[in-house]
C-alpha positions as CSV (number, residue, x, y, z in Angstrom):
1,X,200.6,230.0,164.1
2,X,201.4,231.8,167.6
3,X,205.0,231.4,168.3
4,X,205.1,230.0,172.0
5,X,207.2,232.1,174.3
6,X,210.4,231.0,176.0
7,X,210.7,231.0,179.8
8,X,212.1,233.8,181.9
9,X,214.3,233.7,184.4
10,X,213.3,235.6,187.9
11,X,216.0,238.2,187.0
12,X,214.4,238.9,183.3
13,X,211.0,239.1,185.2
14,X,212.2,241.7,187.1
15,X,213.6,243.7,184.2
16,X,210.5,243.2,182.5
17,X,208.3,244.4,185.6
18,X,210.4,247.5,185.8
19,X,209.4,248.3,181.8
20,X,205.9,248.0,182.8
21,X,206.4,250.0,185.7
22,X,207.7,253.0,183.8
23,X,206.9,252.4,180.5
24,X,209.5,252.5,177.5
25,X,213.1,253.3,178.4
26,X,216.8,253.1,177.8
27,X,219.2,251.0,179.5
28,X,220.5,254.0,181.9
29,X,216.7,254.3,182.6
30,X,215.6,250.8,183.8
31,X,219.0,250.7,185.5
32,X,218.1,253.5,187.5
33,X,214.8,251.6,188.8
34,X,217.0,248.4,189.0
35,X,219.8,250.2,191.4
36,X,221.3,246.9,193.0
37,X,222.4,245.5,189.4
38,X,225.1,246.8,187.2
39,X,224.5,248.8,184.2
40,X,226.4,246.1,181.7
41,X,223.7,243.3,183.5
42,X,221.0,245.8,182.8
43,X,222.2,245.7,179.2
44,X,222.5,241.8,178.9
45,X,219.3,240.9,180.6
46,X,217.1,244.0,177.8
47,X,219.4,241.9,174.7
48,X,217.9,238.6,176.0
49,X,214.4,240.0,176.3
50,X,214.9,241.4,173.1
51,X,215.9,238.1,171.6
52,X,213.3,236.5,173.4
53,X,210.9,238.7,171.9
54,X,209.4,239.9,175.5
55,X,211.1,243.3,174.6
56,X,211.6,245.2,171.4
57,X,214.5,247.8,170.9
58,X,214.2,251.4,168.8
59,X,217.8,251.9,167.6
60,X,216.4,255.0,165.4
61,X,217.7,257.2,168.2
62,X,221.1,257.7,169.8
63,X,220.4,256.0,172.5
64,X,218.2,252.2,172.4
65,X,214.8,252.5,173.6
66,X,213.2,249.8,175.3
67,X,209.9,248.7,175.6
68,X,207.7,245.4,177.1
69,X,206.4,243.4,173.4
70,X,204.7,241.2,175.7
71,X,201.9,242.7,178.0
72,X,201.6,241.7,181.8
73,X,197.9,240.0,181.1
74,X,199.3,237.8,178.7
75,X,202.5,236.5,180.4
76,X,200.3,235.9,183.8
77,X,197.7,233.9,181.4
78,X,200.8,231.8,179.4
79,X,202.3,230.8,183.0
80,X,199.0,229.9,184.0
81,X,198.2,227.5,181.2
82,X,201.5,226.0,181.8
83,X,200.9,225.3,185.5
């Protein structure tokens, strides 16, 4: 059974755009590419991705590395088939 994904908000799109942009990153990293937002909203908007499961999180390191669970090709398809 395929567990449906839950809707994003324009401001988690954005994060999410910015992880496919760069690829894999930490919080300090996206914030860089995300300059107008705070780091601590940076950090809120990756933990609901995360729990959202559009993002997974490495904690093996010292710092969390980010990454995009959910390609671009398959969110653009799900929004599509909700339309």
């Amino acid at each position: 059974m395929v567990r449906e994904l839950t809707p994003l908000s324009e401001t988690e799109l954005e994060v999410l755009k910015t992880l496919w942009q760069q690829g894999p990153g930490t919080v300090r990293e996206v914030n860089q590419q995300l300059s107008h937002w705070a780091y601590t909203t940076v950090q809120t908007l990756l933990t609901r991705l995360e729990r959202k499961r559009y993002v997974a999180c490495d904690r093996s390191g010292f710092a969390h590395v980010f990454r995009a669970a959910v390609s671009r090709d398959k969110l653009v398809r799900r929004r599509l088939n909700d339309l």
